[in-house]
Each structure stands twice: as structure tokens, then as C-alpha cells.
C-alpha positions as a Python dict, from the first residue, in 0.01 Angstrom:
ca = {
    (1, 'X'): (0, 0, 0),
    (2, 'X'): (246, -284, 92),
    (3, 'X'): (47, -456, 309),
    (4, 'X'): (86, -826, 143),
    (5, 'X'): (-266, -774, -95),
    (6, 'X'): (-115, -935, -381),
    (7, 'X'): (29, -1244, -141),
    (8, 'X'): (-336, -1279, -13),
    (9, 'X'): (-522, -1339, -355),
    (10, 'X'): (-217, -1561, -477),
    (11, 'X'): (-290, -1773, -132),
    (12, 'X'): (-648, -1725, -209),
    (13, 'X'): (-607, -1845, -604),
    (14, 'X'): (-399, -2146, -491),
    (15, 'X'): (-677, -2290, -271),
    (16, 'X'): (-907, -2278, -553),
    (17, 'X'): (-683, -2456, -755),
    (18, 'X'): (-636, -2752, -490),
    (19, 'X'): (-769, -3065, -488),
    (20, 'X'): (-804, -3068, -123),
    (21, 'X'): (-926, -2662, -130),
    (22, 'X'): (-1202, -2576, 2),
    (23, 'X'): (-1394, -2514, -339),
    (24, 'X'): (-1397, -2870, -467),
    (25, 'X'): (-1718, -2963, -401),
    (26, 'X'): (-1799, -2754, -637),
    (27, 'X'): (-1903, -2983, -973),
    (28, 'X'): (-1876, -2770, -1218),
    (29, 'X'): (-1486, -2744, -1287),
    (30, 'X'): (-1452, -2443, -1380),
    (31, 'X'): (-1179, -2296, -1217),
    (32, 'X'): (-1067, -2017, -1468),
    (33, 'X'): (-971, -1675, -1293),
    (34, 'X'): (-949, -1332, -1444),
    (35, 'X'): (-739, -1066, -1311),
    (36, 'X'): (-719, -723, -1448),
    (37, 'X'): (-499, -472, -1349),
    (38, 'X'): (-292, -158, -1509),
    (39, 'X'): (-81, -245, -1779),
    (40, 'X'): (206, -162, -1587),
    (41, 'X'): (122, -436, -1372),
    (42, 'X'): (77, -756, -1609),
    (43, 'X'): (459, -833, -1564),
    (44, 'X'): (429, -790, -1191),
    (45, 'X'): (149, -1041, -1152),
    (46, 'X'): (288, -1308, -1377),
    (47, 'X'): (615, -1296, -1110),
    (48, 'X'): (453, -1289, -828),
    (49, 'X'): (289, -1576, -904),
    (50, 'X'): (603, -1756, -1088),
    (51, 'X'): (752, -1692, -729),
    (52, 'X'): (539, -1763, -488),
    (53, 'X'): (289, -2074, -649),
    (54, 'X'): (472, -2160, -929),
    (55, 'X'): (239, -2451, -1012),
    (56, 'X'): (-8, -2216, -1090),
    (57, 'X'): (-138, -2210, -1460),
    (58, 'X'): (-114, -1861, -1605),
    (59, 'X'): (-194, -1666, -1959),
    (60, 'X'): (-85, -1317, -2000),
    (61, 'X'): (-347, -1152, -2247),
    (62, 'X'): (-41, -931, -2420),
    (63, 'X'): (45, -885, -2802),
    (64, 'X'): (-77, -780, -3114),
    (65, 'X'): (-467, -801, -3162),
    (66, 'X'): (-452, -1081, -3367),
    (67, 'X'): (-227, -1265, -3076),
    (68, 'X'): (-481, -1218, -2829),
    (69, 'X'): (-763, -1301, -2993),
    (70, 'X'): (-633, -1644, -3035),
    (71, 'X'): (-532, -1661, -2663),
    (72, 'X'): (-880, -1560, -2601),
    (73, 'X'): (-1033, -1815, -2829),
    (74, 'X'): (-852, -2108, -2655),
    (75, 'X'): (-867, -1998, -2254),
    (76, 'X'): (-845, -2344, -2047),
    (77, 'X'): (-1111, -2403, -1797),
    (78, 'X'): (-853, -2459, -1543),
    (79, 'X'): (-594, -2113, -1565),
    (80, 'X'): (-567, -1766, -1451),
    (81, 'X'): (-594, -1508, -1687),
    (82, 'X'): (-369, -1146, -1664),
    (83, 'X'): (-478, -864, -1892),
    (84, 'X'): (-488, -488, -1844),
    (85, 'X'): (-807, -266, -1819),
    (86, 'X'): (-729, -110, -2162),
    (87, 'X'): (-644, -458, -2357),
    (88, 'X'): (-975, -596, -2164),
    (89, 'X'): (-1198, -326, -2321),
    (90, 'X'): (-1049, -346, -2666),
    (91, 'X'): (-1121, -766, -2647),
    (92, 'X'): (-1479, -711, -2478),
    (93, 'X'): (-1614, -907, -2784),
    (94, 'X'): (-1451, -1211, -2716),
    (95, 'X'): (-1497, -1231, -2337),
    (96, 'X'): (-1884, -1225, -2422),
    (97, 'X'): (-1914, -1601, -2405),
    (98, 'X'): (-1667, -1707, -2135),
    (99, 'X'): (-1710, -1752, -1805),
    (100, 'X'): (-1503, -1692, -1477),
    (101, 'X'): (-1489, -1866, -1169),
    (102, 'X'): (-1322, -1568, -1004),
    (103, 'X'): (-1245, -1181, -1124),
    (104, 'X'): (-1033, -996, -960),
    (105, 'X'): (-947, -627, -1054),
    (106, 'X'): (-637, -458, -946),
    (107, 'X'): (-565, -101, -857),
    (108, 'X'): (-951, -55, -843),
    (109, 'X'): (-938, 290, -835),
    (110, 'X'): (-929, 262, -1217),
    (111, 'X'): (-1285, 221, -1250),
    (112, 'X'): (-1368, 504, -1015),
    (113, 'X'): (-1537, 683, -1297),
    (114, 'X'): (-1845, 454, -1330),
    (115, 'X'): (-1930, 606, -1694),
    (116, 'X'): (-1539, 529, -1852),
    (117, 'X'): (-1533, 195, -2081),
    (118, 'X'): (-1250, 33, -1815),
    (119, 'X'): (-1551, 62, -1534),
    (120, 'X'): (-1820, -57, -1803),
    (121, 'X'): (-1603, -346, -1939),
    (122, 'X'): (-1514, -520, -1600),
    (123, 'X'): (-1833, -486, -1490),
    (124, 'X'): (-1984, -679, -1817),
    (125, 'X'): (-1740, -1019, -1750),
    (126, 'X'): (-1945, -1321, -1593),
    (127, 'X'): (-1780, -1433, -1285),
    (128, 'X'): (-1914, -1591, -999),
    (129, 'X'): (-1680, -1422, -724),
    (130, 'X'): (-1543, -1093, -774),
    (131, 'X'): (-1281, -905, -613),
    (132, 'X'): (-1139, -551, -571),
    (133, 'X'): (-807, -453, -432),
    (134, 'X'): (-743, -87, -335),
    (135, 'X'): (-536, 128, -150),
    (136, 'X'): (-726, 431, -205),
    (137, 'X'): (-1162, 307, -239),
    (138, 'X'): (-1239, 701, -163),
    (139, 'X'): (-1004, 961, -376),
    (140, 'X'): (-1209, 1213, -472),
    (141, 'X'): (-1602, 1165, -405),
    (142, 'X'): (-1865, 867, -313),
    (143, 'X'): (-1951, 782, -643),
    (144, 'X'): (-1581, 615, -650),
    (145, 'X'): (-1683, 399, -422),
    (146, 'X'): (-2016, 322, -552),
    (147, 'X'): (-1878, 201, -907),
    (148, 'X'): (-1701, -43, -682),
    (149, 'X'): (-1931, -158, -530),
    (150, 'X'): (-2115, -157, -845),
    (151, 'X'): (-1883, -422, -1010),
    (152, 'X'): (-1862, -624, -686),
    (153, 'X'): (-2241, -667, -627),
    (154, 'X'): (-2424, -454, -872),
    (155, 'X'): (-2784, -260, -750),
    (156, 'X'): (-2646, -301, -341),
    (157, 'X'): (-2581, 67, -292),
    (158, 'X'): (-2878, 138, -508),
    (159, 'X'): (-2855, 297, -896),
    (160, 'X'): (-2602, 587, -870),
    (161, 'X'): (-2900, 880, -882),
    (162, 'X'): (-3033, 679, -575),
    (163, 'X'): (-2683, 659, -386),
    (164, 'X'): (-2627, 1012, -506),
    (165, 'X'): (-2974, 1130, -347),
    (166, 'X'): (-2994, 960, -30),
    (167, 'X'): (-2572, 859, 55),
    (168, 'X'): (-2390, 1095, -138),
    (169, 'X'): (-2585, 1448, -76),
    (170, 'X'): (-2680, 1438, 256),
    (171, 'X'): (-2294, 1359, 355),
    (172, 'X'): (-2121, 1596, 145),
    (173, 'X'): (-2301, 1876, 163),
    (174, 'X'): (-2502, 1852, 482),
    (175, 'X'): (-2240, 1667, 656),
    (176, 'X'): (-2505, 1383, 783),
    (177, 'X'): (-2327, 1167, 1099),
    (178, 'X'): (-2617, 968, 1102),
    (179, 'X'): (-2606, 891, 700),
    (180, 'X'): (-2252, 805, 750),
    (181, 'X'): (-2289, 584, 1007),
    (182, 'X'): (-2512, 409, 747),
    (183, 'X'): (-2295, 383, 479),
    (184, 'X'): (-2052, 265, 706),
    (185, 'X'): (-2271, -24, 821),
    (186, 'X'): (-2399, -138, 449),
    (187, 'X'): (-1988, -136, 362),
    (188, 'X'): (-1857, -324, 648),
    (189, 'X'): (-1861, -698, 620),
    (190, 'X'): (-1760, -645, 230),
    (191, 'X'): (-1440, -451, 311),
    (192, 'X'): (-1178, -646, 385),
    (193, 'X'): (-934, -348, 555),
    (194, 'X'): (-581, -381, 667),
    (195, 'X'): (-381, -143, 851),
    (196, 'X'): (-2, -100, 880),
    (197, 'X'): (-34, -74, 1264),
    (198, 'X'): (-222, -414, 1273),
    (199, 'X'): (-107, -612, 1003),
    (200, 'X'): (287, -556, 1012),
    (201, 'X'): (394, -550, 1387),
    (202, 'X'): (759, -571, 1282),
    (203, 'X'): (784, -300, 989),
    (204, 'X'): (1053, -110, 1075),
    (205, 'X'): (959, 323, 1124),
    (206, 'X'): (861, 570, 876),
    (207, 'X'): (1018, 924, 919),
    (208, 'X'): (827, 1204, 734),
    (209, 'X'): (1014, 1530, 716),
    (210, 'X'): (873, 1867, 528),
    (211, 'X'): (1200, 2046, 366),
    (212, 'X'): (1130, 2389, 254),
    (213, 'X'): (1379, 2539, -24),
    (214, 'X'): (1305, 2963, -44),
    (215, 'X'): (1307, 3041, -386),
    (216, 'X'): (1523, 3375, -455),
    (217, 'X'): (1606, 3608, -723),
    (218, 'X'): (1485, 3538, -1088),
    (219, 'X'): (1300, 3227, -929),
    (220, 'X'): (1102, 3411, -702),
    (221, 'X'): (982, 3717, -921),
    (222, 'X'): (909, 3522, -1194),
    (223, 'X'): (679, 3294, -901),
    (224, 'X'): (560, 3614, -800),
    (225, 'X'): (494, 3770, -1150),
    (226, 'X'): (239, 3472, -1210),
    (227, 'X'): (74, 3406, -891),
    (228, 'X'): (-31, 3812, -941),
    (229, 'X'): (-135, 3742, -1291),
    (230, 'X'): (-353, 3473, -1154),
    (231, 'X'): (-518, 3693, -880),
    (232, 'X'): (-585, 3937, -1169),
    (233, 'X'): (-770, 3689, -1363),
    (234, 'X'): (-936, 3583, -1070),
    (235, 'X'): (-1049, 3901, -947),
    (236, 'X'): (-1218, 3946, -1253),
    (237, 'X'): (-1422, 3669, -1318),
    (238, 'X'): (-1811, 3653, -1196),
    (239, 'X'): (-1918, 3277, -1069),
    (240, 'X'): (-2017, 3168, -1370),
    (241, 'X'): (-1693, 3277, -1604),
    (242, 'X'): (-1514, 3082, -1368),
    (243, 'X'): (-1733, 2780, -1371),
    (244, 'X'): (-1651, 2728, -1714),
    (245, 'X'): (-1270, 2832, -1702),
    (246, 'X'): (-1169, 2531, -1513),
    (247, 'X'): (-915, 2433, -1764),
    (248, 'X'): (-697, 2757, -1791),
    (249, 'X'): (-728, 2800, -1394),
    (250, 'X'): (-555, 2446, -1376),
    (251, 'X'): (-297, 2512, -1675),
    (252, 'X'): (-231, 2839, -1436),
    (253, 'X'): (-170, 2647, -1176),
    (254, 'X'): (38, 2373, -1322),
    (255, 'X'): (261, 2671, -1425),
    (256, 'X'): (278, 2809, -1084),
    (257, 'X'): (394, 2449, -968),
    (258, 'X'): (657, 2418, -1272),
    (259, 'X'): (790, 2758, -1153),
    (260, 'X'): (808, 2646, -798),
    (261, 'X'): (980, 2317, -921),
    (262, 'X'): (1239, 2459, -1188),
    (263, 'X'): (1132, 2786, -1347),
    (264, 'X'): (1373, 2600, -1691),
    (265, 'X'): (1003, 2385, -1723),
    (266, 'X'): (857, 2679, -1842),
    (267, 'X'): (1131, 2915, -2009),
    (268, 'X'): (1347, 2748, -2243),
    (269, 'X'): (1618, 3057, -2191),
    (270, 'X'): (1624, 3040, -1838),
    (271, 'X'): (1941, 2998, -1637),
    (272, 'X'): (1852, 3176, -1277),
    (273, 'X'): (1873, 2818, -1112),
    (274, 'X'): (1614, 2619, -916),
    (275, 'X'): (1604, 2648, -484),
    (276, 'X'): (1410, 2333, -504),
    (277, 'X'): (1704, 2152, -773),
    (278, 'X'): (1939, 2233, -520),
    (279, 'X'): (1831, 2123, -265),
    (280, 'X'): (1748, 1741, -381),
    (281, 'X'): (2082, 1682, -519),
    (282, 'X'): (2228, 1784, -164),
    (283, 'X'): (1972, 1566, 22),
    (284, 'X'): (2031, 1266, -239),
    (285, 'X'): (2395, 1286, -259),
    (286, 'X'): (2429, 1308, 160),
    (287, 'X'): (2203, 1010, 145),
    (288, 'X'): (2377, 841, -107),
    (289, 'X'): (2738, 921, 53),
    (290, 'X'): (2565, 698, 357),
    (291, 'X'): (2486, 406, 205),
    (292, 'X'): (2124, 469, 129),
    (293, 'X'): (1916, 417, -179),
    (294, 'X'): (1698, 648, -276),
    (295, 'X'): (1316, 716, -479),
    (296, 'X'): (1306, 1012, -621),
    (297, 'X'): (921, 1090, -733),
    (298, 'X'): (782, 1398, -936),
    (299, 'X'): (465, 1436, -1120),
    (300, 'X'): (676, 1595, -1423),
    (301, 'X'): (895, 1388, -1653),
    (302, 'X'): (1112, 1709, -1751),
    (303, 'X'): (1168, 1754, -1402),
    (304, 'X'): (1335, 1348, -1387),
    (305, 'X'): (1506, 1463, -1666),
    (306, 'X'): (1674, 1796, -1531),
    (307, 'X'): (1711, 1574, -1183),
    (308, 'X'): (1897, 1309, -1379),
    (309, 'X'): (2134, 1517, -1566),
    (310, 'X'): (2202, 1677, -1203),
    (311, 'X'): (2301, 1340, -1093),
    (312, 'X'): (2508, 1244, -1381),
    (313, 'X'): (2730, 1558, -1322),
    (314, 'X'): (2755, 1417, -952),
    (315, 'X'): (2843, 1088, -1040),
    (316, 'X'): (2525, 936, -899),
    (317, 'X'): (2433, 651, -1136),
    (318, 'X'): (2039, 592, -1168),
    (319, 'X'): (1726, 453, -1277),
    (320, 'X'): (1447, 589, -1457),
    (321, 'X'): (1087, 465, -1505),
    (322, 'X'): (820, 721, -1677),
    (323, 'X'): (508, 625, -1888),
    (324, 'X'): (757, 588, -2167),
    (325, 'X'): (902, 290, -2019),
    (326, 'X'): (813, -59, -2177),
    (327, 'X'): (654, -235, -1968),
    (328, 'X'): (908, -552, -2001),
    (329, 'X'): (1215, -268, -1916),
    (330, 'X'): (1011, -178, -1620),
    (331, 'X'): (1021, -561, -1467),
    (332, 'X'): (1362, -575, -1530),
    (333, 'X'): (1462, -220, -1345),
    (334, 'X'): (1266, -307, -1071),
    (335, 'X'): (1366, -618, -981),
    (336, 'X'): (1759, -491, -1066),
    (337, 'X'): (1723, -208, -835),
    (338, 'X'): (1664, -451, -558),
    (339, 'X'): (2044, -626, -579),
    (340, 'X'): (2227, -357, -755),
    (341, 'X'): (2458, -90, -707),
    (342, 'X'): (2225, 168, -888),
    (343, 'X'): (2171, 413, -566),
    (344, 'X'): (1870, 596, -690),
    (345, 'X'): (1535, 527, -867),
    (346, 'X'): (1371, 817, -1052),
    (347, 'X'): (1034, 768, -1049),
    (348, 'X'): (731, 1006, -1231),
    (349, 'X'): (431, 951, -1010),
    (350, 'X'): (166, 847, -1206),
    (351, 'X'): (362, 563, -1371),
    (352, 'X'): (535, 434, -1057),
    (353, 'X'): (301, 534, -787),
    (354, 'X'): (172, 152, -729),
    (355, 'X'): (264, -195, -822),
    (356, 'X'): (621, -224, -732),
    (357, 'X'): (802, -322, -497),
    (358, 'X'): (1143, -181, -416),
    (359, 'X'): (1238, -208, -33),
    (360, 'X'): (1602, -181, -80),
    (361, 'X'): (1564, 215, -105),
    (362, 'X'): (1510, 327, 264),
    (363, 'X'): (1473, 657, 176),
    (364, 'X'): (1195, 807, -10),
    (365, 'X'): (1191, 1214, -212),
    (366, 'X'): (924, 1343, -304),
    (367, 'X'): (1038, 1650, -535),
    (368, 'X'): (670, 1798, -569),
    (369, 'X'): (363, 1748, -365),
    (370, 'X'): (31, 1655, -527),
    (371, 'X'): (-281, 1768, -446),
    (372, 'X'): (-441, 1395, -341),
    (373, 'X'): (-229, 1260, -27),
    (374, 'X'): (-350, 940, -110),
    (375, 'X'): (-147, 914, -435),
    (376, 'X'): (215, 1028, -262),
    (377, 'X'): (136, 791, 32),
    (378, 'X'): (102, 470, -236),
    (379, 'X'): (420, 572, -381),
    (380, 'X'): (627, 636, -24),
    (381, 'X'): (506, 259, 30),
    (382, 'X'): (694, 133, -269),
    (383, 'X'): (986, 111, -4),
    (384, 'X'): (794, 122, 347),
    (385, 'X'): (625, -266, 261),
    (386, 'X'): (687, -595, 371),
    (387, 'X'): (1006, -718, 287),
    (388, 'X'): (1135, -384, 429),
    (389, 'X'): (1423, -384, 688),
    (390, 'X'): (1511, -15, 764),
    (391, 'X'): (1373, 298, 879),
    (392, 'X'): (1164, 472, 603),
    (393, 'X'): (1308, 855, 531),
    (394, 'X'): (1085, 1024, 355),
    (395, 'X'): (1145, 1378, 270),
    (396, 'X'): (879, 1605, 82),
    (397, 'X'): (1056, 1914, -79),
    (398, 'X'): (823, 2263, -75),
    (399, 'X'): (895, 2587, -202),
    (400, 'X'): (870, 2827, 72),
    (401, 'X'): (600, 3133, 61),
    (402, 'X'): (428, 2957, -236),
    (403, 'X'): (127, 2733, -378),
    (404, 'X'): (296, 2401, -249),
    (405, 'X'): (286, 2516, 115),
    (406, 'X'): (-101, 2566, 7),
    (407, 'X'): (-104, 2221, -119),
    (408, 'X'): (-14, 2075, 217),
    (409, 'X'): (-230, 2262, 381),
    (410, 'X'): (-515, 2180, 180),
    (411, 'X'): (-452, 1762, 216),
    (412, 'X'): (-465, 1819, 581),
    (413, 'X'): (-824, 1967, 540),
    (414, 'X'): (-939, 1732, 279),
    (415, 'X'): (-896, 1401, 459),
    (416, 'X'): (-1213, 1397, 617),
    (417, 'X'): (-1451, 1209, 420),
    (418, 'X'): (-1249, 894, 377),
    (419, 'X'): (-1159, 866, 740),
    (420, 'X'): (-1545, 875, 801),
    (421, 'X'): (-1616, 640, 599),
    (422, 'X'): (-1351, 396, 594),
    (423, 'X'): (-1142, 516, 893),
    (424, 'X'): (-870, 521, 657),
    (425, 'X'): (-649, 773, 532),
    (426, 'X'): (-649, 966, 238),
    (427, 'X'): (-900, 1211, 74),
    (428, 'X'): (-857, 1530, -105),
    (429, 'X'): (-1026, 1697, -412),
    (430, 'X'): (-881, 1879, -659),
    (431, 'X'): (-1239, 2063, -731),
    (432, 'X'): (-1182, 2436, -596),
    (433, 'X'): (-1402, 2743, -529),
    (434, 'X'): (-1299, 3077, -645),
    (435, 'X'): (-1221, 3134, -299),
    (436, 'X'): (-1051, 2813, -261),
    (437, 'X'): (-811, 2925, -503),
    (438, 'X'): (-789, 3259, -424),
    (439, 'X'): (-598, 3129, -85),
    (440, 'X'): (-359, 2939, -190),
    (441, 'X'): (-228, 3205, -366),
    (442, 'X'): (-185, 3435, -63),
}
């Protein structure tokens, strides 16, 4: 979230390495660290430490399979290791045998499904320390932060039907203070938490505005047309129809959002124009005009696109980083963006939401919300971070009268759990009732 974790474990790694640190008296030697992170993020790492301990041995696990298997096969005992979660499970077989002195897993969120191969194939390497960085432990439900916990010190929250039974339950669905509190208390001295109010006394403001575009015309009846489609359907279903329609209902949805967005997602014919469209390129190009820079987020790729060609036609030059983007391109944008005259950084959400750092934008778009406020608050701190010098604009753009003033709504309410447990921010689910959804199309 900006708050210097990266910094911290390269200060950490370069005492271990010292001769004078405060490991040495261990005899063993080994002083070979593992850190694992999303593949977007090998690059990162491998600068960060080039920058700030550039005495620091480091292998990046990258290549062809062949390539890493003979990196693997000759690991020093003395060296940090960078490979991704997905490279690290394809290579489990040669990890089998090697030990760590340290682990350290990036972006831990990734193993928040205990039963995916990422969260079973850190959780198999042989280290003696192991850490987890996170801006977001809690996302959706407990069990994230049981697997964890469960790579950290396996069997200390109990075996997940345990946790489940006696954590999980009674504070979910019974809405237990006093089990809480107790989670609380067995978490504590192992989370090492770090606000922005405490940690960065000088970081300059962040500004949140809610902008609200009303969608008109051919927009809005075609909005209209499928948000009554969906109460239909709806309306319709019994309990356990809709139990097991779960994929159309969200395919519905995502539509509905498109339509909101830029009904020309959906309809390749369409030429009404988009409320929302307009309104970006106004905000970007005042902003711009000022002597801003600007990150422009959305969850949909096509919508970058559309923004971009919009910008073009303005004469607003720009980057843009999707899940497309090589990951060696991506290191280069990134650290461009930071010294040149490129005034905006298109950004989809899921690839750039964490891992970079890109203070020179000061003000921050986000096109369309997402359901987990957790996610849009990692990417707004791309810019609001250390390093950062200005007041932090950041605009979120809803369609009036529709699902996305819902969608607000709806973080506000789901916060709960994670400021119970952590104090932190941050919670939502994207699990709905039939009632649930119902609502937000009102």
C-alpha cells in the first residue's frame, strides 16, 4: 500500500547478509533467501534491490524451462532468489531438496485460496523464517487469512475445519465479539501492521471525490432494458435455481457494468455515446491542461482502449499497461513515467493494481468501481506512497441511478469484518443473496 514494505525486507535481507548482522552466530551458512511474488513483480524486486543494496547477490528464476532448471540446479548458499508463484509451482520438483534460510512471499493475497497449487507450493519450500507481505490479509472471508497463517506457522490457527468451526462460524454468522477478540489476540504479535497515519507523518493529503455522470438517451434505455431483464430472471427463480446460476447472474451483471461504462463494450453497432467517456476525458484533459499526471484505472481492457483512442484525438499522449504487457515493457513504462513527459498512465486493475510505484501522477481516476474496496485502494496508492510530494486527487467516476451507485454502497457495508479483526480497512464480498441483488438493481 506504499508504506515502505518492500524497503523493510531489503533492510531486513541486508542484515542477514552482514558479517556484523545480527544472524552470524548462526554456523550453518546458509544464507540463501527465497522471495516469491506475482510475475509482474520479478522485475520490480530485482531493482529495488539493484537500487537500494546493490551488493546484494540476486537470481531471477525467469526463462525457458530448461533455463531455470539449471538456475535451480546451481542456487549458491549465499543469494536471494526471485521467482513468481506460477514459475515456483511449475519447478516444485527441483526446490524439493533445497533449503532456505528465509522465504518471503509477496502480494500474499495470492495464496488466499488454501486449496490452489500457488498456496500448496509455497507452503511445501523448507525455510527456516518465513514472511508474508500484504496490503489486503482479509478480502473476502477468514479462511484467507488462515492459509496465511498456514504458510507462516502451519497447525497455529488449527486445521481449516477447526478454524472454520470454532473462528470462522461463530464470527460470520453469529457475529461473536468475544470470538473476535480471540482471534485478534492469537494474530497480534505475528502481524506486523503499518498505518499511513503512523508511519508517514509527512505524506502529503489524499482528496477522494465521487463524480456521477447521468447516463441519457440510448445509454440509459438500453441500462434500463437490462437491469429489467435481470429483475425478470430474478423474480423467477426459487432459492435453489439461483444457487446454482451464479455464473449467468455475474455475466448479467458484468453487462450491466459494461453498459454503465460504454454501452460500445457490448454492441458492436452502437454509436449513442458514453456519459461516463465524457466525462473522463474532460476531467483528464482539465487535469492535464494543469500540469498534472494522471492514472487512469478500469477493470476492462476495451474500456483502456476506447479511453486511449479518446485521448489520442485530444492530443494527450499516454501509457498503457494491461495483462498483455511483457513484463520487461512494464519495468521500463514504469520507471519512464516517473521522468517523462507522458501525462497519463492507463492502467487495467488487475494487472496494475500493486507493485508499482509511480508518484509523479498526483492525480488518480478510477473509471469503474469494483466491488472489493480493498483492490481500488492498492491501486490509488500507486501514487499516494512514499516518495510522493503532492496532494493525492482521486476521482471515482459512477453512473448515476444505476448498479455502480449500488456498488459503493455495498463497500461501505462490507468493511466490517476486516476492521474487526485487523482494525484495518478493506472488506467486501462479492457473494450475494437473491435479495442482495435484487437491491442494487432498484
Amino acid at each position: 500500500m506504499g508504506l515502505g514494505k518492500t524497503l523493510q525486507v531489503i533492510c531486513f535481507l541486508t542484515n542477514v547478509f552482514a558479517e556484523d548482522g545480527d544472524f552470524q552466530d548462526d554456523t550453518s551458512g546458509l544464507r540463501r533467501c527465497l522471495i516469491v511474488c506475482p510475475a509482474s513483480l520479478v522485475y520490480n524486486w530485482k531493482s529495488e534491490l539493484e537500487r537500494f543494496a546493490p551488493h546484494l547477490p540476486v537470481r531471477m528464476i525467469t526463462g525457458t524451462a530448461a533455463e531455470r532448471e539449471n538456475l535451480l540446479r546451481n542456487l549458491q548458499d549465499r543469494e536471494i532468489v526471485i521467482t513468481s508463484y506460477d514459475l515456483l509451482r511449475r519447478d516444485l520438483e527441483y526446490y524439493e531438496d533445497c533449503r532456505f534460510f528465509v522465504q518471503i512471499i509477496d502480494e500474499a493475497q495470492y495464496i488466499k485460496n488454501h486449496g490452489t497449487q500457488a498456496a500448496r507450493a509455497v507452503k511445501m519450500i523448507q525455510a527456516g523464517f518465513k514472511l508474508a507481505l500484504t496490503g489486503t490479509p482479509v478480502e473476502n472471508r477468514l479462511s484467507e487469512l488462515w492459509s496465511i497463517f498456514d504458510y507462516m506457522m502451519p497447525g497455529y490457527l488449527y486445521a481449516y475445519p477447526r478454524f472454520r468451526e470454532e473462528i470462522e462460524v461463530p464470527i460470520i454468522q453469529q457475529e461473536d465479539e468475544r470470538t473476535a477478540q480471540r482471534l485478534q489476540k492469537m494474530i497480534r504479535p505475528f502481524v506486523l501492521r503499518r498505518l499511513k497515519q503512523e508511519v508517514l507523518k509527512d505524506l502529503p493529503e489524499k482528496m477522494e471525490e465521487n463524480l456521477y455522470a447521468r447516463m441519457e438517451g440510448e445509454q440509459k434505455q438500453l441500462y434500463d432494458a437490462h437491469a429489467e431483464r435481470m429483475r425478470i430472471m430474478l423474480d423467477q427463480e426459487d432459492d435453489a435455481v439461483f444457487a446454482k446460476s451464479k455464473l449467468q447472474i455475474l455475466a448479467e451483471l458484468t453487462r450491466l457494468r459494461q453498459i454503465c461504462c460504454d454501452p460500445g463494450l457490448l454492441f458492436e453497432q452502437y454509436a449513442g455515446g458514453s456519459a461516463k467517456l465524457d466525462m473522463a476525458v474532460q476531467l483528464i484533459c482539465d487535469a492535464v491542461a494543469n500540469g498534472h499526471k494522471v492514472l487512469l484505472f478500469s477493470q476492462f481492457t476495451t474500456m483502456l482502449e476506447r479511453l486511449t483512442e479518446s485521448l489520442s484525438r485530444e492530443n494527450i499522449t499516454w501509457h498503457l499497461l494491461t495483462g498483455a504487457t511483457a513484463k520487461e515493457k512494464r519495468a521500463e513504462m514504469v520507471e519512464s513515467f516517473q521522468y517523462d513527459d507522458v501525462p497519463v498512465f492507463c492502467i487495467s486493475l488487475k494487472a496494475g493494481g500493486t507493485g508499482l510505484n509511480l508518484t509523479a501522477a498526483d492525480v488518480v481516476v478510477h473509471f469503474d468501481p469494483w466491488w472489493n474496496v480493498a483492490v481500488q485502494n492498492q491501486a490509488t496508492d500507486r501514487a499516494h506512497r512514499i516518495g510522493q510530494k503532492n496532494t493525492v486527487n482521486v476521482y471515482r467516476l459512477i453512473a448515476k441511478d444505476s448498479i455502480e451507485e449500488k456498488i459503493i454502497s455495498l463497500q461501505e457495508r462490507k468493511r466490517e469484518l476486516a476492521d474487526r479483526i485487523l482494525g484495518g480497512e478493506g472488506f467486501d464480498s462479492t457473494g450475494f443473496t437473491r435479495e442482495e441483488l435484487l437491491e442494487l438493481l432498484k
